[in-house]
N, C-alpha and C positions, 0 to 999 in steps of 0.2 A: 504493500500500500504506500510507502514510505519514496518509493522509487517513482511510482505512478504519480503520486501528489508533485514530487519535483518536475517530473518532464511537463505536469500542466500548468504551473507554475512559471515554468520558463520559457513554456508556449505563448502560455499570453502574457509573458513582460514582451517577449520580439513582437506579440502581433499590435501588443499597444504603441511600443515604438513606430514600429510600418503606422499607425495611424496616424502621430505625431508628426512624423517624417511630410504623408498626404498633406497636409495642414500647413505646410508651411509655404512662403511665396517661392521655391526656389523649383528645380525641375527632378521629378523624379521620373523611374528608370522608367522607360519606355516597356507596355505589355510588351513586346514584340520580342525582347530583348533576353537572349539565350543564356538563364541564370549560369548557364553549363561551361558557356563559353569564357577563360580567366580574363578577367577586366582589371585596367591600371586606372589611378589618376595620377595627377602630376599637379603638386602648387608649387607656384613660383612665392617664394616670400620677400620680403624687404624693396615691395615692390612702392612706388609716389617719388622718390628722391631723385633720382636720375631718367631724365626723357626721353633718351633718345635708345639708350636700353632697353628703357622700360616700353617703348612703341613695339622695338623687334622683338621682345619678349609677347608683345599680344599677337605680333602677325605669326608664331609660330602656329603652323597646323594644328588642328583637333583641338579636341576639349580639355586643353589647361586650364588650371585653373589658376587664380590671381590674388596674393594677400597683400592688401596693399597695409605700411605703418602711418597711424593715425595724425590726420593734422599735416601730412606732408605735403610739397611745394606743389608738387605734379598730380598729387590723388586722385583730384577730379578730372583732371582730362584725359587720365592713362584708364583710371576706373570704369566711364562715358564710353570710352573705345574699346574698350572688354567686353560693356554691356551689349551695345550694338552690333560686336560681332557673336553676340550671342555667346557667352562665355560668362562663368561664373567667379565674383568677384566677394571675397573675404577680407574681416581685417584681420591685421596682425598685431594682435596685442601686445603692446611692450609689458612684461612681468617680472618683479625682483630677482634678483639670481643670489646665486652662495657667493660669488668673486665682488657685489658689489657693483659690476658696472654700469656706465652711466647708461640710462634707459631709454631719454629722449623725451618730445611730447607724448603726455597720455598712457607715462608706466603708471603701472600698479605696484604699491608697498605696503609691507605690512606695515609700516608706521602711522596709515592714513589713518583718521577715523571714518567709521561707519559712511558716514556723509559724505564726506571728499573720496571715498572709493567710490560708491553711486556717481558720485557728478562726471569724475576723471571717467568713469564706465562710456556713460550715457555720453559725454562730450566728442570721446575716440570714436563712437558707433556711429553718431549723425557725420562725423569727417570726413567717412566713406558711401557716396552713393552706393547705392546699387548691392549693397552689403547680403549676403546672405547667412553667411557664417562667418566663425571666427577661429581662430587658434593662437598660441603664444608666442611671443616673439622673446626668446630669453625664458626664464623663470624657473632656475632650477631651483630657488627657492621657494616661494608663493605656490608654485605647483604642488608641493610636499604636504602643503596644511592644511586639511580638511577644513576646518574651519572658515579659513579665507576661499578657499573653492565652493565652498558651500555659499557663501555670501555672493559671489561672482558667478556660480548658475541662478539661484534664483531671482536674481537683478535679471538678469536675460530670459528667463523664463517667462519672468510675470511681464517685461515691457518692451521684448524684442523679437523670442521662437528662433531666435540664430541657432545652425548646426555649430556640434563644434568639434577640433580635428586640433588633440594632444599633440602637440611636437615632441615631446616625449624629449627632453633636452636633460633629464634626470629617472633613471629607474626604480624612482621613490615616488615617481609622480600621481596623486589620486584624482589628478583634473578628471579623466575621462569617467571614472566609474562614479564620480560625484554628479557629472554633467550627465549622466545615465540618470542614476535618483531620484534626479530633480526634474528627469520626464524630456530631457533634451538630445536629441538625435546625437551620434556622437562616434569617435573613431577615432582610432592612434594609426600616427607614420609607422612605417615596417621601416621605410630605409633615407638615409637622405644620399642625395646622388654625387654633391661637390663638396664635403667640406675639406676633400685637397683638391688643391685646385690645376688637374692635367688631367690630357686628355686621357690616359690611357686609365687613370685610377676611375672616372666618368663612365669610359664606355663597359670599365669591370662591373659598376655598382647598376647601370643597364641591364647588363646581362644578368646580374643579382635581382633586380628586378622582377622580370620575366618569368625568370624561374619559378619566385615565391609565387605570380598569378599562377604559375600552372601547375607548383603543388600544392596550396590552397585557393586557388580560385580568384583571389585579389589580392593587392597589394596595390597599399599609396604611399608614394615618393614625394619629397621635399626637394628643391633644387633653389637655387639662388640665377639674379639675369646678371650672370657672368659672365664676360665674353667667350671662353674658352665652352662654357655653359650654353650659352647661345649657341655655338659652332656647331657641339655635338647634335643638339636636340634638331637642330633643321637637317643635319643628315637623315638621325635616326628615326623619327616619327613617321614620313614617309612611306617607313617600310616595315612599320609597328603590325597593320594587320596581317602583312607576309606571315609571319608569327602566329598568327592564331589567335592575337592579342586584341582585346580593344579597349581603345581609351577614353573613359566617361571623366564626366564633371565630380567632383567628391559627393556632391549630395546623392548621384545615382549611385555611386558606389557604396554608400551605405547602406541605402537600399536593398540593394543586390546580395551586400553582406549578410542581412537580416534572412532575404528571401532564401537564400542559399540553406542558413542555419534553421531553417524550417521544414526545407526539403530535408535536410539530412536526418533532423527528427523524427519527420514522417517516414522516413524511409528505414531508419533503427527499429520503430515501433513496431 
């Protein structure tokens, strides 16, 4: 009995999420769309500061997706040209770290009070049109503390329904399984694709990629609009579906994530 009460228990936490998911303004997975088949997405982070990067970061093919940081120079007009091409655009929330460093407009710390976290919240969220979701920029710290994660989903809960996508920048982090709790669509990075920066370590963490979609089903990657970054991904997306692979928006990918772990369910039971 004790086995049975769990599997329907965790039936309907994924099928409340898949509802939650519906509900929100952002694009979910297309019926059509072959759960079977391994799906990537790809965010660009640290995206508003730089323009002319950040343009050829939007014209790359398919469905990338776009975190732009809060309050920056370019937001509106790289974010505008995301949207238009039909491309899904997140912030990137600056969040305290363990080293301390400087965070920029519109970090989060724990030092704030109550209030001035809400306000800093709500101020970085209207800085980005076209917003659908979010994830952290930094915060090996702040990620760690229930507490503050808890205050930081339900602010978004109750006055925004943003997805949200852990950068996983600390493996203490309870952002995601808090942003679960508190009824918000949600998903961790498997891998990030530059943080060295050559080609060859790039096109290793691609092929790392790929893999993970076709031993589990999906996988979503972190990349930075670095030019060497740039370089590789206008090669390689081109020839992403050669591969078997296809590349959704994050919010379809959670989606799929969900549908998949229902299929598997049903298909144990």
């Amino acid at each position: 009995m004790r086995k049975v009460s769990f599997y329907c228990i965790s039936l309907l936490s994924l099928l409340t999420a898949m509802v939650q998911a519906d509900d929100l303004t952002v694009s979910s997975a297309p019926r059509s769309q072959n759960i079977n088949q391994p799906a990537i997405s790809i965010i660009i982070d640290d995206m508003g500061y730089r323009l002319i990067s950040g343009q050829r970061a939007i014209n790359l093919p398919g469905a990338i997706t776009y975190s732009f940081l809060p309050h920056a120079p370019h937001v509106k007009q790289l974010s505008g040209t995301a949207y238009k091409q039909n491309k899904e655009v997140m912030l990137h929330l600056p969040m305290e770290a363990e080293a301390g460093k400087k965070l920029g407009p519109g970090g989060l710390m724990e030092c704030m009070s109550e209030k001035k976290f809400a306000e800093v919240l709500q101020s970085s969220i209207r800085s980005v049109p076209h917003v659908s979701g979010f994830n952290n920029h930094m915060g090996s710290l702040l990620t760690k503390s229930p507490l503050w994660m808890k205050r930081l989903m339900q602010q978004v809960a109750a006055k925004n329904r943003l997805f949200f996508v852990d950068s996983r920048t600390t493996s203490d982090s309870v952002a995601m399984e808090v942003a679960h709790s508190e009824g918000l669509s949600s998903i961790q990075r498997d891998i990030f694709i530059d943080h060295e920066e050559s080609k060859e370590f790039i096109q290793k963490q691609l092929r790392k990629l790929i893999r993970k979609a076709q031993r589990n089903g999906t996988a979503l990657a972190i990349a930075h609009p670095k030019k060497v970054t740039l370089a590789e991904l206008e090669q390689w997306l081109p020839l992403l579906e050669t591969k078997g692979v296809k590349l959704v928006p994050v919010s379809q990918l959670i989606t799929l994530r969900q549908q998949r772990k229902i299929a598997l369910w049903k298909k144990k039971k």
